[in-house]
C-alpha positions in Angstrom: -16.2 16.1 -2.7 -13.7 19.2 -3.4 -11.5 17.0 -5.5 -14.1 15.5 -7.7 -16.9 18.6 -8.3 -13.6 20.6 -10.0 -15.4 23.7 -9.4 -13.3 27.2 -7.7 -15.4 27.6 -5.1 -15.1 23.6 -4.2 -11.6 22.9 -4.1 -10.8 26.8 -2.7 -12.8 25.7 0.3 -11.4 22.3 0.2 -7.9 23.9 0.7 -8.8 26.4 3.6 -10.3 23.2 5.6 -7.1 21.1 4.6 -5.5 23.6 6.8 -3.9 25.4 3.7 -1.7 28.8 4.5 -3.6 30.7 2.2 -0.3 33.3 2.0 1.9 30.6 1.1 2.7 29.1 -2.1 2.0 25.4 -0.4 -1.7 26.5 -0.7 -2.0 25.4 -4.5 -0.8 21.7 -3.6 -3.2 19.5 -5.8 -4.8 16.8 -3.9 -3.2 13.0 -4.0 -3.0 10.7 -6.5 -1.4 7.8 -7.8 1.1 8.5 -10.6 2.9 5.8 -11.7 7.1 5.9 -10.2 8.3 5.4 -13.6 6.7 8.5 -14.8 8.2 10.5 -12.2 12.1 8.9 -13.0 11.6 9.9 -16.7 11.5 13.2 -15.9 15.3 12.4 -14.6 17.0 11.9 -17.9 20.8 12.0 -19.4 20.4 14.8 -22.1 22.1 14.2 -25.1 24.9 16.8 -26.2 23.2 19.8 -28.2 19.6 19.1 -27.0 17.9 21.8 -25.0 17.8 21.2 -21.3 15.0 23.2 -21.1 12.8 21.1 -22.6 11.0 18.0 -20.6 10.6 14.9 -22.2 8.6 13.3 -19.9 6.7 10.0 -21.2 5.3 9.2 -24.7 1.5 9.6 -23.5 0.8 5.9 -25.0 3.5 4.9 -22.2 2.1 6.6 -19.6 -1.4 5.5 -20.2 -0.1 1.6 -20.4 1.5 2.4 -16.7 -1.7 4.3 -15.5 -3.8 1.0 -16.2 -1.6 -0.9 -14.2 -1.1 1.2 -11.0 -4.8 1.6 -11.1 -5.3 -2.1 -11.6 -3.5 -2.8 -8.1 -5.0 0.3 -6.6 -8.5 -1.7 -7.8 -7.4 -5.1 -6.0 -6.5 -2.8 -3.0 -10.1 -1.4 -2.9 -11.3 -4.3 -3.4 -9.8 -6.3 -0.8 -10.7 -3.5 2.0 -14.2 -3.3 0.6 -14.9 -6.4 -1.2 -15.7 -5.6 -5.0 -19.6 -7.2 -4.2 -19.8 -4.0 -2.6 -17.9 -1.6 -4.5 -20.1 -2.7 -7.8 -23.1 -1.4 -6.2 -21.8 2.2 -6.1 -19.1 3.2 -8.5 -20.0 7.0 -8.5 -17.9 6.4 -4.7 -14.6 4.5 -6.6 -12.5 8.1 -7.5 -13.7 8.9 -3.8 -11.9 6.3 -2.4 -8.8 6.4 -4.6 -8.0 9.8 -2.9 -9.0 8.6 0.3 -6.7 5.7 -0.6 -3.6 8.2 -1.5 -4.3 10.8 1.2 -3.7 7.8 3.9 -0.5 7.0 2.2 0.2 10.1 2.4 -0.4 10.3 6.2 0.1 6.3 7.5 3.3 7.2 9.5 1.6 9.9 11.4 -2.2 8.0 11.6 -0.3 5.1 12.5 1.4 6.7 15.4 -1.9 8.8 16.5 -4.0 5.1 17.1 -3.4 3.4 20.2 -1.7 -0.2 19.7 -4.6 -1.9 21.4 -7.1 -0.2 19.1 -9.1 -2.9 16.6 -8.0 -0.7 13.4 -5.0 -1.9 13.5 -6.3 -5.6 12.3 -8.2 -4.0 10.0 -6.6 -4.9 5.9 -5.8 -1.1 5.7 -3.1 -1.4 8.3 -2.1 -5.4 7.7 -2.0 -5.7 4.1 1.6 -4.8 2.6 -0.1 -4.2 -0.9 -1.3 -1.2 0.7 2.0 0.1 1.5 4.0 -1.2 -2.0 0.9 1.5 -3.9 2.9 4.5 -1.6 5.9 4.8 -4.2 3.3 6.1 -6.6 1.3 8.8 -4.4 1.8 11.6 -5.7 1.3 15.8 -5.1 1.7 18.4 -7.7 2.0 21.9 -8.1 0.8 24.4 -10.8 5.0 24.6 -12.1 5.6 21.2 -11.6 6.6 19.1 -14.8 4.2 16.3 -13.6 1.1 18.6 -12.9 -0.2 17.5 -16.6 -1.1 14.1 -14.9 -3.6 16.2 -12.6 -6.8 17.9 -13.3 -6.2 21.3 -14.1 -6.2 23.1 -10.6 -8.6 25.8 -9.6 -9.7 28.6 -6.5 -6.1 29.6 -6.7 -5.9 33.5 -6.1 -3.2 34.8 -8.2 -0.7 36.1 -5.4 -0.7 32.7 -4.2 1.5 31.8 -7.8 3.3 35.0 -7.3 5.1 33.7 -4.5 6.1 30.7 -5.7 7.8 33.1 -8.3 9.6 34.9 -5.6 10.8 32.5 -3.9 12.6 30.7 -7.3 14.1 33.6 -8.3 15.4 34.1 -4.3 16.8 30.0 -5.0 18.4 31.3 -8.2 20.3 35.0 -6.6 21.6 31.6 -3.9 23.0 29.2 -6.0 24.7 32.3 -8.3 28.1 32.4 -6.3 28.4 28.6 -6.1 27.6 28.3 -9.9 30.6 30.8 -10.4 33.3 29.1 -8.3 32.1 25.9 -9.9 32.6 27.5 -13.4 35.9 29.1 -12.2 37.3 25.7 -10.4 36.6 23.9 -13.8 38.6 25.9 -16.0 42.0 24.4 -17.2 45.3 26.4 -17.5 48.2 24.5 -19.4 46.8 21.5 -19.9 45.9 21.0 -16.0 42.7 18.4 -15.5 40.9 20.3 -12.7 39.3 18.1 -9.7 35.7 18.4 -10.9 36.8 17.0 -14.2 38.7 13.9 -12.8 36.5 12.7 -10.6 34.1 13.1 -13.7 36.2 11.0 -16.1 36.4 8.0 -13.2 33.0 8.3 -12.9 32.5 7.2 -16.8 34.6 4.8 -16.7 33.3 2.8 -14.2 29.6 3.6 -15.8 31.2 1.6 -19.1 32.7 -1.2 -16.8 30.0 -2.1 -14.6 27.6 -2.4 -17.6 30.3 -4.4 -19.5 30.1 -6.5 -16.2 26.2 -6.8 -16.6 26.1 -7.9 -20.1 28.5 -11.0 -19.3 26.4 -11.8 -16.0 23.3 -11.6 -18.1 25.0 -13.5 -21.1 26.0 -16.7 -18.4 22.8 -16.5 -17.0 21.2 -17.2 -19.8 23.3 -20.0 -20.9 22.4 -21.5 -17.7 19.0 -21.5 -18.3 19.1 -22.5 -22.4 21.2 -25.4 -21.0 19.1 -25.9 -17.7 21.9 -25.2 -15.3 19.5 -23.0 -13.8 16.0 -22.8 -13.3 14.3 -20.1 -14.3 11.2 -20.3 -12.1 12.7 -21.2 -8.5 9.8 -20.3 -6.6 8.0 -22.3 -4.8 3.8 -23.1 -5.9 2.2 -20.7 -3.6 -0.8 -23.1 -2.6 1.8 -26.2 -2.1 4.4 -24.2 -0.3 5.0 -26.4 3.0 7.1 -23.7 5.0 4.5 -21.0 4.2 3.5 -20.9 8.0 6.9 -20.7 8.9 8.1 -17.6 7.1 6.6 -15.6 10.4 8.2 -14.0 13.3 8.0 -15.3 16.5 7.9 -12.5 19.3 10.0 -13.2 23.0 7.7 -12.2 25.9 8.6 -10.5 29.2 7.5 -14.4 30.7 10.5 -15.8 28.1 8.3 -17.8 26.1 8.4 -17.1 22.7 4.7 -16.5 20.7 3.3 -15.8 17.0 2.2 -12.4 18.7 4.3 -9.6 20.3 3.7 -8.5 23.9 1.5 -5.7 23.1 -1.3 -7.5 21.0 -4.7 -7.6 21.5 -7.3 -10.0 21.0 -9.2 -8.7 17.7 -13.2 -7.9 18.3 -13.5 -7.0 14.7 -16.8 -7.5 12.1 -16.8 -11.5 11.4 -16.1 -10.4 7.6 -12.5 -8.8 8.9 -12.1 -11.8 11.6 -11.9 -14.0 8.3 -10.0 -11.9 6.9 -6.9 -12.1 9.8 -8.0 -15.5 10.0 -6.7 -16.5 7.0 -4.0 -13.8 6.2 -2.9 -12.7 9.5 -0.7 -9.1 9.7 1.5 -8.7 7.0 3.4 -6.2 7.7 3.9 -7.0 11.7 4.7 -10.6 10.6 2.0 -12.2 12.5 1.0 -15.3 10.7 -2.3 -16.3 10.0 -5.0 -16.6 13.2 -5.5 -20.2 12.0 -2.5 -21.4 13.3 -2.5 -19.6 16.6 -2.4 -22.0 19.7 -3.8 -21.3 23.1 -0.7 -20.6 24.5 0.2 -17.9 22.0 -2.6 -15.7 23.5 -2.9 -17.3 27.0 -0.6 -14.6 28.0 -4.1 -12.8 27.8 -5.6 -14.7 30.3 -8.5 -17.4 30.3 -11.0 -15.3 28.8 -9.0 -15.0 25.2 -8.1 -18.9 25.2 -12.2 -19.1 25.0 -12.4 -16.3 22.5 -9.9 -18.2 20.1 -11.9 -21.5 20.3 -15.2 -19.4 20.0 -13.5 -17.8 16.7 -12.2 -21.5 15.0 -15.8 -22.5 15.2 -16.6 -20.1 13.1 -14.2 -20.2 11.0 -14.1 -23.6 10.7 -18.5 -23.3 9.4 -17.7 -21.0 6.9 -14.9 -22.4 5.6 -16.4 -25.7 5.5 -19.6 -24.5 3.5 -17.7 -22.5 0.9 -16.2 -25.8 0.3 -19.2 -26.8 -0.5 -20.2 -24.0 -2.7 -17.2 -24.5 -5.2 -14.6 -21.9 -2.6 -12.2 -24.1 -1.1 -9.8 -22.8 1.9 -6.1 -23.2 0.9 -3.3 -23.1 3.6 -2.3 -20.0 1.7 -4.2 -17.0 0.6 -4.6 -13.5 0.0 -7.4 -11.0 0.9 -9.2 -11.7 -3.3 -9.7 -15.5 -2.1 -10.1 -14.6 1.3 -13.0 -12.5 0.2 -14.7 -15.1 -2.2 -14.2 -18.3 0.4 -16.3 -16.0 3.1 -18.9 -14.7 0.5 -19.7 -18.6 0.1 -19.2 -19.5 3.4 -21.1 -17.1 5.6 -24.4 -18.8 4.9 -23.3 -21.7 6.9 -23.9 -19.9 9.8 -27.5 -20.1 9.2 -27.4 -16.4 10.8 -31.3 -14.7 9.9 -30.0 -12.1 6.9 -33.2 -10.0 8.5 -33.3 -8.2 11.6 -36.2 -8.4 14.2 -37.6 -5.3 13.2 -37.3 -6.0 9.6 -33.9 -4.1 8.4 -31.7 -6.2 5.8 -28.9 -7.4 7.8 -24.7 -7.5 6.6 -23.7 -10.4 8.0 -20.1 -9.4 7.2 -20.6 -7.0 9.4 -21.7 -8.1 12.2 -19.1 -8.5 15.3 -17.9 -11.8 15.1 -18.9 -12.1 19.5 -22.2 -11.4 18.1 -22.1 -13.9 15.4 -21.6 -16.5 18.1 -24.6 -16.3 19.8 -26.3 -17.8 16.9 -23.9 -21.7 17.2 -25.7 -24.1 18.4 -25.5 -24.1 22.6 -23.5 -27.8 22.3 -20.8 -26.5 20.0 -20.1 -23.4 21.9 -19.4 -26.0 25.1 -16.1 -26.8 23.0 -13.0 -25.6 24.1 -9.5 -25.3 22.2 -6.6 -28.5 23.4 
């Protein structure tokens, strides 16, 4: 709310709750956002000799607008995937909301991560499985009032003018520092009768191994593509995605105190997640633990559980198994590989399988996404919930 109303008042009071030090330069930080990571390299440039070092380039803004579209593309499928764009359509006064909810947990994982217990059910949740989460962490940015990429942020207000004054102070303090180190530098790289000072040698090897590992890159590039022109070499050596037959074995298997080796480490827990996010690690499993999908779990990858879970996984491949059998049916087939978009759509088809009542006794629209997959069982039919997994 501080971010998005702009006003002094707001975003002044959004900094003292933040935990701001209000007598501390740190207090004008501007709130998180996603600026794209080769807008903040072009502000690292080779200067040309004569041009004014003063001056920063930056990026054409037609360039930086092309990259904007395209972080914010992927931050889109990002939102989407966590909150399914069905959802997201129906209130897109929220969307800038979430894309600083989205970069303040980046911000933060490491230390949320560590602050959750390991058995807690967040932790199946997209948010923390999904490694195209992580990958949109390179362009989360912060920015302060004298920063050369503070143009990308909305101009920052409620910042009491002693609050820039120290930031003053304390560059000028960095400058009286570096001053006797700048001197011996300057002093160390003079030359008397014809001597090549240290500094400038290592300088001059530098260069030319610049000029030979690019003369290196041209050739490589030059036989590469004679390879391909002459189909030596295939240019697309990827495997099809969908008809990938190794895709389930690209996943860790984990070594248990017992010595048996299982698709989940020792200190997993059984998932009691909303049937919407069940499908969800159903299909896609924990990216970044490396825990493959749920659907090809075994009963003795969780027996280590005990009896209970061995039930628990059967109970969840039944439903699983409905829904994805009736988005089938609606035009949504299941593929042996998929990502949280078709993940999404095959359960948005599929869910009505379960013939679960989208009112509730008393009347209240019911979100069958959300409804705890142990309570989505009750509804089976008593004979199928007699099965039991091999």
């Amino acid at each position: 709310i501080y971010v998005v109303q702009e006003k002094a008042s707001d975003q002044y009071c959004g900094r003292i709750l933040a935990g701001l030090d209000e007598l501390s330069a740190a207090f004008a930080v501007s709130y998180p956002d996603f600026v794209p990571i080769e807008v903040m390299k072009s502000f690292d440039w080779m200067f040309d000799e004569g041009e004014d070092r003063s001056v920063k380039k930056g990026v054409p803004e037609e360039d930086y607008d092309e990259k904007k579209k395209e972080v914010n593309a992927e931050v889109e499928e990002v939102l989407n995937c966590i909150f399914t764009h069905e959802r997201l359509e129906k209130f897109p006064t929220i969307h800038r909301f979430l894309e600083v909810g989205l970069a303040s947990f980046l911000i933060h994982s490491k230390t949320i991560a560590e602050c959750i217990p390991s058995t807690s059910t967040l932790l199946h949740l997209p948010l923390f499985t999904m490694t195209k989460v992580y990958k949109l962490k390179q362009h989360v940015r912060i920015a302060m009032p004298w920063d050369d990429h503070y143009k990308y942020f909305s101009q920052s207000t409620g910042i009491p003018p002693h609050v820039i004054n120290y930031q003053h102070f304390a560059e000028i303090k960095e400058l009286i520092k570096k001053l006797p180190t700048q001197f011996e530098e300057s002093l160390d790289a003079r030359q008397f009768n014809g001597a090549i000072s240290l500094p400038q040698m290592k300088e001059l090897m530098k260069e030319a191994q610049s000029e030979q590992n690019a003369a290196m890159a041209a050739d490589i590039a030059t036989i590469k593509k004679a390879m391909e022109d002459g189909k030596l070499l295939s240019v697309d050596s990827s495997p099809d995605e969908e008809e990938d037959p190794d895709y389930g074995k690209q996943f860790d298997l984990h070594l248990h105190p017992d010595g048996t080796l299982r698709k989940v480490p020792p200190d997993w827990t059984f998932p009691m997640n909303q049937l919407q996010q069940m499908y969800q690690y159903w299909h896609c499993g924990n990216q970044l633990q490396k825990i493959c999908p749920m659907k090809y779990f075994h009963s003795s990858d969780v027996s280590f559980l005990g009896d209970s879970t061995r039930i628990r996984l059967n109970e969840v491949k039944q439903l699983m198994e409905i829904i994805d059998k009736t988005a089938s049916q609606n035009g949504a087939k299941p593929t042996k590989k998929m990502n949280m978009t078709s993940t999404n759509t095959c359960f948005l088809r599929g869910k009505v399988g379960l013939k679960i009542p989208t009112t509730t006794p008393t009347g209240r629209k019911r979100d069958i996404g959300r409804l705890k997959w142990s309570s989505a069982i009750t509804y089976l039919p008593k004979a199928s919930k007699k099965r039991r997994v091999d």
